[in-house]
C-alpha positions as CSV (number, residue, x, y, z in Angstrom):
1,X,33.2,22.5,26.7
2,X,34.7,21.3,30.4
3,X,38.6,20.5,30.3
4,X,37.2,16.2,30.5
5,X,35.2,16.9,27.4
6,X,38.2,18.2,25.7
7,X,40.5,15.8,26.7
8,X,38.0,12.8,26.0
9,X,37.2,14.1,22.8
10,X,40.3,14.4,21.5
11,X,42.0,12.1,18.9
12,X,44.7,10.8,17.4
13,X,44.5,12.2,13.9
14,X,45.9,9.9,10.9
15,X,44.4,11.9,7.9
16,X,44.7,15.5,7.0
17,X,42.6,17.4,4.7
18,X,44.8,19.2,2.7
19,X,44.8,22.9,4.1
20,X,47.7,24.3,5.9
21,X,47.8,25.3,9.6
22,X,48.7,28.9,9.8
23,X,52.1,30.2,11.5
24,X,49.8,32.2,14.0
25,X,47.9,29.1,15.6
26,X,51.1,26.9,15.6
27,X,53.0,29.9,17.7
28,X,49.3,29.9,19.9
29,X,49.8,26.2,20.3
30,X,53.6,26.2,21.5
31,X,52.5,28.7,23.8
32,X,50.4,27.0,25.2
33,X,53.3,23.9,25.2
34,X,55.6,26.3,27.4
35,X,52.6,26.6,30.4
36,X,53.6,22.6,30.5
37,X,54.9,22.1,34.0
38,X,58.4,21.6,34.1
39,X,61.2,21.1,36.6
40,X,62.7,24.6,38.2
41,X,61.4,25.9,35.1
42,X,63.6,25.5,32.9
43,X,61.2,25.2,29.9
44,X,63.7,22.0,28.5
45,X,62.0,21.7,25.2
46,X,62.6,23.9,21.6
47,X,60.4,23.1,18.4
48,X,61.6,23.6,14.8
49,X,58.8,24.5,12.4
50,X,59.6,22.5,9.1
51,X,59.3,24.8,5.9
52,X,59.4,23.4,2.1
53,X,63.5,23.2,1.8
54,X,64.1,21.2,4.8
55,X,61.1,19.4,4.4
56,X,62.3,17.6,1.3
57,X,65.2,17.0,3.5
58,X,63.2,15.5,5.7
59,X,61.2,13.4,3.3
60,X,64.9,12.1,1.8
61,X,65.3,11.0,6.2
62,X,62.4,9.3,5.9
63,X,63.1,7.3,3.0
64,X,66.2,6.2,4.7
65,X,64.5,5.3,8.0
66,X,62.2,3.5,5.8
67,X,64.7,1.5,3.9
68,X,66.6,0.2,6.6
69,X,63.3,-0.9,8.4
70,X,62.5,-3.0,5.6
71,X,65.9,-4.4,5.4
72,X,65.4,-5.2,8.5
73,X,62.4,-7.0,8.7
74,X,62.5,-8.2,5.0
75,X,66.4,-9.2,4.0
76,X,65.7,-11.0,1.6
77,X,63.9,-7.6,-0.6
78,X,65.6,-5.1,-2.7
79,X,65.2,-1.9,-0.6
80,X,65.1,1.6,-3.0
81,X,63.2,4.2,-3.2
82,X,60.5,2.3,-5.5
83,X,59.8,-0.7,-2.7
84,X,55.9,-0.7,-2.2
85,X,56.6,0.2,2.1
86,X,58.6,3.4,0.8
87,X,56.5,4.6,-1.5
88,X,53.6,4.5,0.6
89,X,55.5,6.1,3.8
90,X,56.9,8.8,1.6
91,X,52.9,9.6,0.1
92,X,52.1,9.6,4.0
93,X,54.3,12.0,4.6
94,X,53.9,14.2,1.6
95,X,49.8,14.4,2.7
96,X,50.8,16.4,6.3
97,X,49.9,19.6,6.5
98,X,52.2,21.4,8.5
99,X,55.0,19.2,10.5
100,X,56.9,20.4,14.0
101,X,59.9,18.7,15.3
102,X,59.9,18.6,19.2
103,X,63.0,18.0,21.5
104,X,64.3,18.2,24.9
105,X,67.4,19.1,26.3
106,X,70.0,16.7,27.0
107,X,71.3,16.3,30.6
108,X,74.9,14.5,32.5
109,X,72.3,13.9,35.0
110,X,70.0,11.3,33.7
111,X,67.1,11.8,35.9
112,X,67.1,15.6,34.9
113,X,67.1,14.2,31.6
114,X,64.1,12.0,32.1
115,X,62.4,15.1,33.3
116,X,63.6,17.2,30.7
117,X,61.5,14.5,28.6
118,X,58.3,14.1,30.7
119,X,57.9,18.2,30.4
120,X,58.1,17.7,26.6
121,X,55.7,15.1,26.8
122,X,53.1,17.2,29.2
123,X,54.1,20.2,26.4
124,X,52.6,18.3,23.4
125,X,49.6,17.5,25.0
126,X,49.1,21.3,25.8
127,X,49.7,21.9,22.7
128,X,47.3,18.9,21.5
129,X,44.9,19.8,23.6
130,X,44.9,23.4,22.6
131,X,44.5,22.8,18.8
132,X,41.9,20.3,19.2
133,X,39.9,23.1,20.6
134,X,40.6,24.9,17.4
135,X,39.5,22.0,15.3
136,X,42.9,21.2,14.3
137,X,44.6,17.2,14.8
138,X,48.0,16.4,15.9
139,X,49.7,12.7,15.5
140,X,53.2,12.1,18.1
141,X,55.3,10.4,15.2
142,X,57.9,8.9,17.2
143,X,59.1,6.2,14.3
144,X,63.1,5.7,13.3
145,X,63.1,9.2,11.5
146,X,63.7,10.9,15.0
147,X,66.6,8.9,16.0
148,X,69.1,9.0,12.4
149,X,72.2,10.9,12.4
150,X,71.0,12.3,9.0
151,X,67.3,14.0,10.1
152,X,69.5,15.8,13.0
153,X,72.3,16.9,10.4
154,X,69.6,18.1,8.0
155,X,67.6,19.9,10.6
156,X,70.8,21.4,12.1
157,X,70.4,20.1,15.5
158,X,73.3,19.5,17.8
159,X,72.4,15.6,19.0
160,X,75.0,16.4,22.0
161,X,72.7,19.4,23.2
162,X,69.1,18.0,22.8
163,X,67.3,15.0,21.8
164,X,64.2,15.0,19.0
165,X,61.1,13.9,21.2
166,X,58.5,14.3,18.0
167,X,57.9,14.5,14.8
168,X,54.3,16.1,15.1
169,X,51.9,15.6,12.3
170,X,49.6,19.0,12.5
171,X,46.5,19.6,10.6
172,X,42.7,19.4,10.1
173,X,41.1,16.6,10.1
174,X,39.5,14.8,7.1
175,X,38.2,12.1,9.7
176,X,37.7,11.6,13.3
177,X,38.4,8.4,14.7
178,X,36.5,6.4,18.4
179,X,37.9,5.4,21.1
180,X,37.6,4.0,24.3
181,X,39.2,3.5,27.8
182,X,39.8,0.9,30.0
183,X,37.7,1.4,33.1
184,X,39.6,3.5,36.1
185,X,39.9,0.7,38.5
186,X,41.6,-1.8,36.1
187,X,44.1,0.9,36.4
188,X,44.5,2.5,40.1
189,X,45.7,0.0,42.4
190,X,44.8,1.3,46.3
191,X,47.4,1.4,49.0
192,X,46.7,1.4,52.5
């Protein structure tokens, strides 16, 4: 398979089939995340392999990221752990395989910073792209769980020394998706 057929043929997954992704490929797959090109080489990223203890902490983050979105967007509800939007984020979560948490460094200089980001970002798809060869799926969650207090206090991660890019779904897949692209021209614009 050419690098194009990889990267066209790669998807989104959204459903796992339940089979755990072993320690060895996900150590393959950050490898091939740290090739990622990156400013002066500074390999700005770190990823946190979630085991069974911190992933029911993780779960209880997710039911509070859950909660207040409802609140949000429904004030008029009652908001526990039984509301129908919980429950079925929570079973959503319960059904992923093997989860990663991605960040970057953090940065005074904010540009460095938006670097230190873009090299995550080129990291994951390595490490997307890499898997998918493997036949294993990868989702970028990127939802309210990455940005509470509480998932960074029950991960142990110092929110004044890096910042959680991803919560990355891992797994293989129980279906593959389609997909399609805009042509190339609607998005290259020409300069003389």
């Amino acid at each position: 398979m050419t690098i194009m057929q990889l990267i066209k043929s790669r998807r989104t997954i959204f459903d796992f089939v339940d089979q755990h992704v072993s320690t060895d490929m996900i150590e393959q797959a950050i490898e091939a995340a740290t090739w990622a090109p990156n400013h002066k080489k500074i390999e700005p990223w770190h990823f946190y392999h979630i085991g069974q203890k911190t992933r029911i902490q993780l779960r209880a983050c997710l039911c509070i990221a859950v909660k207040n979105k409802v609140a949000r967007v429904f004030p008029q509800d009652t908001v526990d752990e039984q509301h129908p939007m919980v429950l079925k984020k929570c079973e959503k979560f319960d059904a992923i395989p093997t989860i990663l948490i991605a960040t970057y460094a953090l940065d005074d200089n904010k540009v460095l910073e938006e670097e230190n980001y873009a090299a995550l970002a080129c990291g994951i798809q390595n490490m997307s792209l890499y898997l998918w060869q493997e036949g294993i799926g990868l989702q970028w969650g990127s939802g309210d769980i990455i940005r509470q207090p509480e998932t960074y206090a029950a991960l142990g991660i110092d929110a004044q020394k890096e910042r959680i890019g991803a919560l990355l779904k891992v797994g293989y897949p129980k279906s593959i998706g389609q997909a399609t692209r805009k042509p190339v021209r609607e998005k290259l614009t020409m300069l003389s």
